[in-house]
C-alpha positions as CSV (number, residue, x, y, z in Angstrom):
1,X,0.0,0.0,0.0
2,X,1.2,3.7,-1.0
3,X,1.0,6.3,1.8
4,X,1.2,9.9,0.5
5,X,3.2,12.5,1.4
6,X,3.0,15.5,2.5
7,X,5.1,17.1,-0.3
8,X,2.8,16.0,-2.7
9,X,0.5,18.3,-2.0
10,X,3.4,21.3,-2.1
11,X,4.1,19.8,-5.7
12,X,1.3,19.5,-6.9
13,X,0.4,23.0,-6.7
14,X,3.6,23.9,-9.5
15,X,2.1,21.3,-12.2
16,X,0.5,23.9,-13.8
17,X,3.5,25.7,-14.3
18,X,5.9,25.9,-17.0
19,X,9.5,25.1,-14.7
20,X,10.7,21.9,-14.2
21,X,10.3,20.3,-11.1
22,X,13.0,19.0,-9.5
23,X,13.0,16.7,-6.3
24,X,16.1,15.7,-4.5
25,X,16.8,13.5,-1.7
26,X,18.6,10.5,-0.7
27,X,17.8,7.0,-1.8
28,X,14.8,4.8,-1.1
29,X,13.4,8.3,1.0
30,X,10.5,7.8,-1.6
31,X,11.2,9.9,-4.7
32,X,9.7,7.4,-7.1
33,X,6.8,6.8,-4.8
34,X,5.8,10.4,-5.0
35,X,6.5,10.6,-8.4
36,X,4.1,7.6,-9.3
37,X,1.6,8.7,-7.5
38,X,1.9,12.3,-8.8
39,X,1.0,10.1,-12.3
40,X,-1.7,7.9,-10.6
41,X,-3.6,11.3,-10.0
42,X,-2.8,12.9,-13.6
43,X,-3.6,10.2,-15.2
44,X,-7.3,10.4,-15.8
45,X,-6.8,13.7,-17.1
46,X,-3.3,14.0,-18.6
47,X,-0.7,12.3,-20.7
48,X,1.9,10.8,-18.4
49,X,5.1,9.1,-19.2
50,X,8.0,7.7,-17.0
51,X,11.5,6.8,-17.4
52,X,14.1,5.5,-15.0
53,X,17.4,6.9,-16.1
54,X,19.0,3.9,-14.3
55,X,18.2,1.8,-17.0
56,X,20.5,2.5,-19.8
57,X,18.2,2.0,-22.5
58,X,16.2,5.1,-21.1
59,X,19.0,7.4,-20.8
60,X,20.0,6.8,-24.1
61,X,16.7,8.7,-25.2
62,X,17.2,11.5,-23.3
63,X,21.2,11.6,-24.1
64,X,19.7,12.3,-27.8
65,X,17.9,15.4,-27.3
66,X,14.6,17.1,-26.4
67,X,13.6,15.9,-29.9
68,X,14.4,12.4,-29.3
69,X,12.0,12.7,-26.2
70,X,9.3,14.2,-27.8
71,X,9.4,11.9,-30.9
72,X,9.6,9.1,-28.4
73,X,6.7,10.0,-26.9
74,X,5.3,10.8,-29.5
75,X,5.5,6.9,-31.1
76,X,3.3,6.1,-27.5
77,X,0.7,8.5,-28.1
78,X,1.1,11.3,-27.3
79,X,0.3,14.8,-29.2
80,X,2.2,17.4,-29.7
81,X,-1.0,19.8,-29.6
82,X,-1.3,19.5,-26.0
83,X,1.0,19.2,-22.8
84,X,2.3,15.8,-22.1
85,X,3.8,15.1,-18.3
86,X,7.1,13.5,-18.4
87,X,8.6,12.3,-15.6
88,X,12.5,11.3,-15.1
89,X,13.8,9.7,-12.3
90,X,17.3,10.0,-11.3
91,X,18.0,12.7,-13.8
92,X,22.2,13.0,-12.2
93,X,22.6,10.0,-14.7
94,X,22.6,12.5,-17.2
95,X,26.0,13.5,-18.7
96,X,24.3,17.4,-19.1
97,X,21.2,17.5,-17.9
98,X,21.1,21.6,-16.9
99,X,21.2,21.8,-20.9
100,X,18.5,19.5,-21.6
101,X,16.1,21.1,-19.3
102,X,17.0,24.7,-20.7
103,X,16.0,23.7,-24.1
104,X,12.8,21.5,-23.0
105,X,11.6,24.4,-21.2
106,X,12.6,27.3,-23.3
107,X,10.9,25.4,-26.6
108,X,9.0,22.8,-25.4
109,X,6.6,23.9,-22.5
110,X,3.4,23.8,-24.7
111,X,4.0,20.0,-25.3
112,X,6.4,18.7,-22.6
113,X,6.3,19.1,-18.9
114,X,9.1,17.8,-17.2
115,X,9.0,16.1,-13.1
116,X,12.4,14.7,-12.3
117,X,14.5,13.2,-9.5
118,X,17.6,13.2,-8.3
119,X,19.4,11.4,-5.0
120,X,22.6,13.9,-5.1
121,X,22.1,17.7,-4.6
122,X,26.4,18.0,-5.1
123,X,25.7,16.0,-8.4
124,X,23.3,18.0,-9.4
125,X,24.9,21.3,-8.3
126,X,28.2,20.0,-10.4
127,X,25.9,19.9,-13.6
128,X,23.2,22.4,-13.4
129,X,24.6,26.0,-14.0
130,X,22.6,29.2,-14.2
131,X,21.0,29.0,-17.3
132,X,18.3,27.5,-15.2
133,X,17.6,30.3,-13.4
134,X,14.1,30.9,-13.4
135,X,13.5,27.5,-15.6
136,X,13.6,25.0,-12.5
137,X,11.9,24.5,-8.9
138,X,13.6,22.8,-6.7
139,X,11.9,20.4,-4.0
140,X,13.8,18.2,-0.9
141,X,12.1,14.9,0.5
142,X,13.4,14.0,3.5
143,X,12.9,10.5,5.3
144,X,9.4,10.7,7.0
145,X,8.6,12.8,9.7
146,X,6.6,11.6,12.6
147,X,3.3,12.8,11.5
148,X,4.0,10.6,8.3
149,X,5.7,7.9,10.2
150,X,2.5,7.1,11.8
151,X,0.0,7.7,8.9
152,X,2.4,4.6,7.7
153,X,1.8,2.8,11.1
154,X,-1.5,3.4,10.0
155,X,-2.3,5.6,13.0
156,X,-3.8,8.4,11.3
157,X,-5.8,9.7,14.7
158,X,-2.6,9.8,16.3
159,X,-0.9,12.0,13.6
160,X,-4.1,14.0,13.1
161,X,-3.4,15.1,17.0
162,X,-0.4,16.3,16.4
163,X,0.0,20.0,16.2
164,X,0.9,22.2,13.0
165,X,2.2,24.9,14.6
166,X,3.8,23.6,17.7
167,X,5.3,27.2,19.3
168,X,1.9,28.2,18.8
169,X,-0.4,26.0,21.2
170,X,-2.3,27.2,24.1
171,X,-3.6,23.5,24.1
172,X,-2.2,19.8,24.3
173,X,-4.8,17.4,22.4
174,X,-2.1,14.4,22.6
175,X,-1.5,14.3,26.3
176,X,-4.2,11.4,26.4
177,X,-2.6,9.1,24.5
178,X,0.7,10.0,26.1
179,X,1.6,6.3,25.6
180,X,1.8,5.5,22.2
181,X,3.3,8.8,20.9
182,X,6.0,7.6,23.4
183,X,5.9,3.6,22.1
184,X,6.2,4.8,18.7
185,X,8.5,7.5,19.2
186,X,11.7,5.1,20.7
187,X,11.0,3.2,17.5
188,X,11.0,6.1,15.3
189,X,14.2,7.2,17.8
190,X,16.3,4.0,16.7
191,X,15.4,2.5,13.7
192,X,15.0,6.3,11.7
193,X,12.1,6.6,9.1
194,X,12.7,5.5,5.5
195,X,9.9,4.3,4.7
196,X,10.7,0.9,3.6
197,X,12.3,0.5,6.7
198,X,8.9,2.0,8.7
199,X,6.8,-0.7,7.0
200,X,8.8,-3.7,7.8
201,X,7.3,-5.2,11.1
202,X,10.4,-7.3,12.4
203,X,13.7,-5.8,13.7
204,X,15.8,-8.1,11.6
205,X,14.0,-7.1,8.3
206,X,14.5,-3.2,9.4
207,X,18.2,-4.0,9.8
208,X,18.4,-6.3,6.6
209,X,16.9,-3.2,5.0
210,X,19.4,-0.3,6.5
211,X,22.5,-2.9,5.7
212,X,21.0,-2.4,2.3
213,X,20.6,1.3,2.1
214,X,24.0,1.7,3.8
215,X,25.7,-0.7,1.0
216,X,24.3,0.2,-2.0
217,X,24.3,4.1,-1.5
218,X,26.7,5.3,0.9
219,X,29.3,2.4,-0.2
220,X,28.6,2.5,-3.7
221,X,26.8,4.9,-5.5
222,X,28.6,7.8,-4.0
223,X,31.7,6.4,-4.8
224,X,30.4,6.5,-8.5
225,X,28.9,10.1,-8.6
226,X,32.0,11.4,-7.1
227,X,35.8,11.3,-6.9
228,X,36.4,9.1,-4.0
229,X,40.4,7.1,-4.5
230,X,40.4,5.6,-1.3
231,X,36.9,4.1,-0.4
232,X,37.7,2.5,2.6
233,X,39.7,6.1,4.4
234,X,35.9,7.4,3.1
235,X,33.7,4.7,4.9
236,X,35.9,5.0,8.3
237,X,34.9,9.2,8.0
238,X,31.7,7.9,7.9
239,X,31.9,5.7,10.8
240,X,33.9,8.6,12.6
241,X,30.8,11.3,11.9
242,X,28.4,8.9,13.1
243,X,29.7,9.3,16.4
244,X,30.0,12.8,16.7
245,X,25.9,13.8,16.7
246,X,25.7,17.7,17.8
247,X,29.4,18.0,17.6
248,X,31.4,21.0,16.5
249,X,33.2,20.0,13.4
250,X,36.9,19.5,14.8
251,X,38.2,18.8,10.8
252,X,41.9,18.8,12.1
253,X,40.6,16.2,14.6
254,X,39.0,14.1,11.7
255,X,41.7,14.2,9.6
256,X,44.1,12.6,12.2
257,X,41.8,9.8,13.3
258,X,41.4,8.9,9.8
259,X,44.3,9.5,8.7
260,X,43.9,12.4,5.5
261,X,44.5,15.7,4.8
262,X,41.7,18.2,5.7
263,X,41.1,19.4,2.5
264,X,40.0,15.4,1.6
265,X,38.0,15.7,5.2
266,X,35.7,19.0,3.8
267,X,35.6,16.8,0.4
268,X,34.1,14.3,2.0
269,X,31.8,16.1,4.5
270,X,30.6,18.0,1.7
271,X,29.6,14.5,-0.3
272,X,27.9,13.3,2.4
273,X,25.5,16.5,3.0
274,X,25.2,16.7,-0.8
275,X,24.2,13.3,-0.8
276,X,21.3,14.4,1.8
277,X,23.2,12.2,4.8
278,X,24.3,14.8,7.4
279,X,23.1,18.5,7.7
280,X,25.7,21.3,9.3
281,X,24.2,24.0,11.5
282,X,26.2,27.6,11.8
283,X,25.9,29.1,14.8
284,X,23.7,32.0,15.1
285,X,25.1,35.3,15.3
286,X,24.1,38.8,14.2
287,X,27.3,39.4,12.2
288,X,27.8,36.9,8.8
289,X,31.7,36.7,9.4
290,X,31.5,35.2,12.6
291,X,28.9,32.8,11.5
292,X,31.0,31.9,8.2
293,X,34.4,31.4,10.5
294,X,33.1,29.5,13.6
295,X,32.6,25.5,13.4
296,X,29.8,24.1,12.5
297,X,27.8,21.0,14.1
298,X,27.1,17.9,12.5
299,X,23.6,15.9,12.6
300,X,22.5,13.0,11.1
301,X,19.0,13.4,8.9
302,X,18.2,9.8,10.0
303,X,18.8,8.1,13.4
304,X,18.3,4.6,11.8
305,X,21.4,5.0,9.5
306,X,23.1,6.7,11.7
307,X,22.7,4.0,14.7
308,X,23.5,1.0,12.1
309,X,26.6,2.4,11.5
310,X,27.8,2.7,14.7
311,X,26.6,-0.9,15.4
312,X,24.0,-0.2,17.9
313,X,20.3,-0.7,16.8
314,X,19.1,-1.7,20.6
315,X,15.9,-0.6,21.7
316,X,16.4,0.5,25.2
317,X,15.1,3.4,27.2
318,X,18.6,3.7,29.6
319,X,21.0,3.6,25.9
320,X,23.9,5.9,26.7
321,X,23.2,8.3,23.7
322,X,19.5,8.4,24.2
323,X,19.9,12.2,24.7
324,X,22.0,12.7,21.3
325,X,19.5,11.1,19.3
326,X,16.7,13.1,20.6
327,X,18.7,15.8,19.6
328,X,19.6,14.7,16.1
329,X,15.9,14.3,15.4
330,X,14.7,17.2,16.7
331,X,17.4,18.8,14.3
332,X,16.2,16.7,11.3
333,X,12.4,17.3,12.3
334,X,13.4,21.1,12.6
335,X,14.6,21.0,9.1
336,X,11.8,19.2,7.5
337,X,9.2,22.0,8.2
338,X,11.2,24.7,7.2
339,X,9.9,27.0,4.5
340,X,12.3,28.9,2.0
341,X,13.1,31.8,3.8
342,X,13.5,30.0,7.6
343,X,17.0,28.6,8.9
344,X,17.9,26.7,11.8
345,X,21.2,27.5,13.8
346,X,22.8,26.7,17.2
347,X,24.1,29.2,19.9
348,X,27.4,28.9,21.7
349,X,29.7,31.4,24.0
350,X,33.0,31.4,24.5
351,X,32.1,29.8,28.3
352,X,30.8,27.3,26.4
353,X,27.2,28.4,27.2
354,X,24.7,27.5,24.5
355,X,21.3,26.6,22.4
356,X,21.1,23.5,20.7
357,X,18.8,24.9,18.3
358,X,17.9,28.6,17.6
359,X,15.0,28.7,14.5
360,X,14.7,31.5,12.6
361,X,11.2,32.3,11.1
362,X,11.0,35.2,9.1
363,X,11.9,37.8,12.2
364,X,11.3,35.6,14.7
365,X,14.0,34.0,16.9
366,X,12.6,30.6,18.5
367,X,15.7,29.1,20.7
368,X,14.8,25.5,21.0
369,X,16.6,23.2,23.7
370,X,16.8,19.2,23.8
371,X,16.4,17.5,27.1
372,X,15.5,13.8,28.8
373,X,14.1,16.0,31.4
374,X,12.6,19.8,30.6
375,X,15.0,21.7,33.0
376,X,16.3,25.3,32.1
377,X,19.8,25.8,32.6
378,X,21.7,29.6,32.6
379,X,22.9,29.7,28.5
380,X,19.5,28.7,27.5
381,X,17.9,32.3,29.6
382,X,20.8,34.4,28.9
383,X,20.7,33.7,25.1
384,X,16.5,35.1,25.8
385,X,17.9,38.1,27.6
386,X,21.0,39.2,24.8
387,X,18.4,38.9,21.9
388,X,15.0,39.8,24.0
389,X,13.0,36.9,23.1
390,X,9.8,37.0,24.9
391,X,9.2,32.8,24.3
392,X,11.4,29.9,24.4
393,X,10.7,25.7,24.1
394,X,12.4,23.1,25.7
395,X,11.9,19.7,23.7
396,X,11.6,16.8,26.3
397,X,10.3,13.4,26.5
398,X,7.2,14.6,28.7
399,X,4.5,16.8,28.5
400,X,3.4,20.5,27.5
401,X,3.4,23.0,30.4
402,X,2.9,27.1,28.7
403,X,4.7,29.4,30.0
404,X,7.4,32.4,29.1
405,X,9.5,29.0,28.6
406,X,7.5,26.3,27.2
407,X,8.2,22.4,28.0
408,X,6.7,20.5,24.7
409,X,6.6,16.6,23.6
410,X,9.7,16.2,21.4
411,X,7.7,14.6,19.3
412,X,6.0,17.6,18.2
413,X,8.8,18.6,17.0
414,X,10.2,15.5,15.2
């Protein structure tokens, strides 16, 4: 069964439109879900075609031209009177593909419409240029987020609960069924939310399935889209990143424990957020050169991933690093519902006071703190006091309280 989600909606709007669409995001996050079931709703109105760009024989059509594409499509019915939807998975395959979308949209927008995919926003980056300006939208998919993890646990009066606009609420509708937000929460916690690996029902199929993921994309495709010489130096980086959740970026550190320079370490931390694995956050300050010189933190945009490769997939309440990885998806959750002019930084003094999370929405400073427990602590109300920032949330594993500093289920947030 196919589950939508909620970025269909967002795309759905641009259909209409003359740009190509563009979605990006890792593998098996769902791209060519959405994209079938983007065709599944067109198709009782519209001309729809698909074509994986994995398979050779597919790519060799769109190598040839816009002309080869129309006159392919052409030979399955479809006229060139009207707009046909063509939609092209894993468009990076593509030798030049920022030229191919230029033409199809500059000449072809009365008869082609073009929906593509692509699981590397560095690939992409590498071969779109800015002749696209103004020709493209560009769309992320991100592993689910909670309110879709349980619509795929088939809980959809649990997810309906859960707020929209969480540093808004006077009022706390899930606090009655406390208990399974919590039950599912530790499982969305460990074992992350792709959503193959959300549907499996047995812990050894989920860790079949992340063995998989890790193998085939982290192992091998990226080695393929990008200039990697020494794999294995690459996979022990990973292994060493995993670790590090909420850490500032030490890349001399790095560097020594794996043994290469640190202009190979920024290579490779800029591969892994291009390939939608890890997210940096700057810290927040008023003046761009500080935030451009200081370090960084590292977090993971799944948990499941992130714990397999570490070697730990146990479900337990007392794990060590319980408190990290309610941080990391807090960050990831954080991430997912931001809109285009939002961004999400952390807060840190030279006393080593800080924020984990400070959200910036339109004016708006929202400083966000992770905790087991919701207790204030001195950076958190000084960082309120330097900026005058009348509200403030602490994310914690119990319930909403209101108040100048607000205590909310991290699973709001997630």
């Amino acid at each position: 069964m196919f589950y939508k989600r909620e970025l269909q909606q967002e795309v759905t709007k641009y259909l209409a439109d003359r740009e190509a669409i563009i979605i990006l995001g890792s593998r098996q996050v769902g791209k060519t879900t959405l994209l079938k079931m983007t065709m599944q709703d067109l198709k009782s109105s519209e001309k729809v075609y698909y074509l994986d760009l994995e398979d050779p024989r597919n790519l060799d059509i769109v190598e040839e031209g816009v002309d080869n594409l129309v006159e392919y499509i052409t030979v399955q019915g479809a006229s060139t009177r009207r707009r046909n939807y063509v939609f092209l998975d894993e468009i990076h395959y593509m030798k030049n593909p920022s030229r191919f979308i230029k033409l199809a949209v500059d000449h072809y927008s009365d008869k082609l419409k073009l929906i593509c995919t692509g699981s590397s926003a560095l690939g992409i980056k590498m071969k779109f240029h800015d002749a696209l300006v103004g020709r493209k939208l560009l769309f992320t998919l991100y592993p689910l987020n909670f309110r879709e993890f349980l619509i795929f646990k088939e809980r959809p009066e649990l997810a309906a609960n859960l707020p929209t606009l969480p540093f808004s609420l006077k009022t706390d509708k899930t606090r009655f069924f406390m208990d399974d937000y919590l039950r599912y929460f530790y499982e969305f916690l460990i074992w992350g939310s792709y959503p193959r690996i959300v549907l499996e029902n047995t812990y050894e199929k989920k860790e079949k399935l992340l063995a998989e993921i890790v193998s085939s994309y982290i192992y091998k495709d990226i080695r393929s889209l990008f200039d990697v010489p020494d794999i294995t130096k690459f996979n022990k980086l990973v292994k060493v990143v995993a670790r590090q959740i909420g850490s500032l970026v030490n890349v001399s550190e790095i560097a020594r424990t794996v043994g290469i320079s640190r202009n190979t370490v920024q290579n490779y931390l800029s591969i892994l957020e291009g390939s939608f694995l890890i997210v940096s956050i700057p810290p927040y300050s008023k003046s761009v050169h500080i935030e451009v010189r200081k370090a960084k933190k590292i977090y993971w945009l799944d948990n499941g991933l992130r714990n397999y490769l570490i070697g730990d997939l146990s479900v337990s309440h007392s794990r060590g690093d319980i408190g990290f990885l309610l941080e990391n998806v807090i960050c990831a959750g954080l991430l997912k519902r931001m809109r285009s002019l939002d961004s999400l930084y952390y807060w840190r003094t030279k006393d080593r006071t800080e924020v984990d999370f400070v959200f910036k929405s339109g004016r708006r400073l929202i400083p966000i703190e992770v905790k087991i427990s919701g207790r204030i602590h001195r950076g958190f109300t000084n960082f309120m006091k330097r900026y005058k920032i009348a509200f403030g949330f602490i994310a914690h594993l119990g319930g909403f309280t209101k108040g100048r500093v607000s205590t909310v289920p991290a699973f709001w947030l997630a």
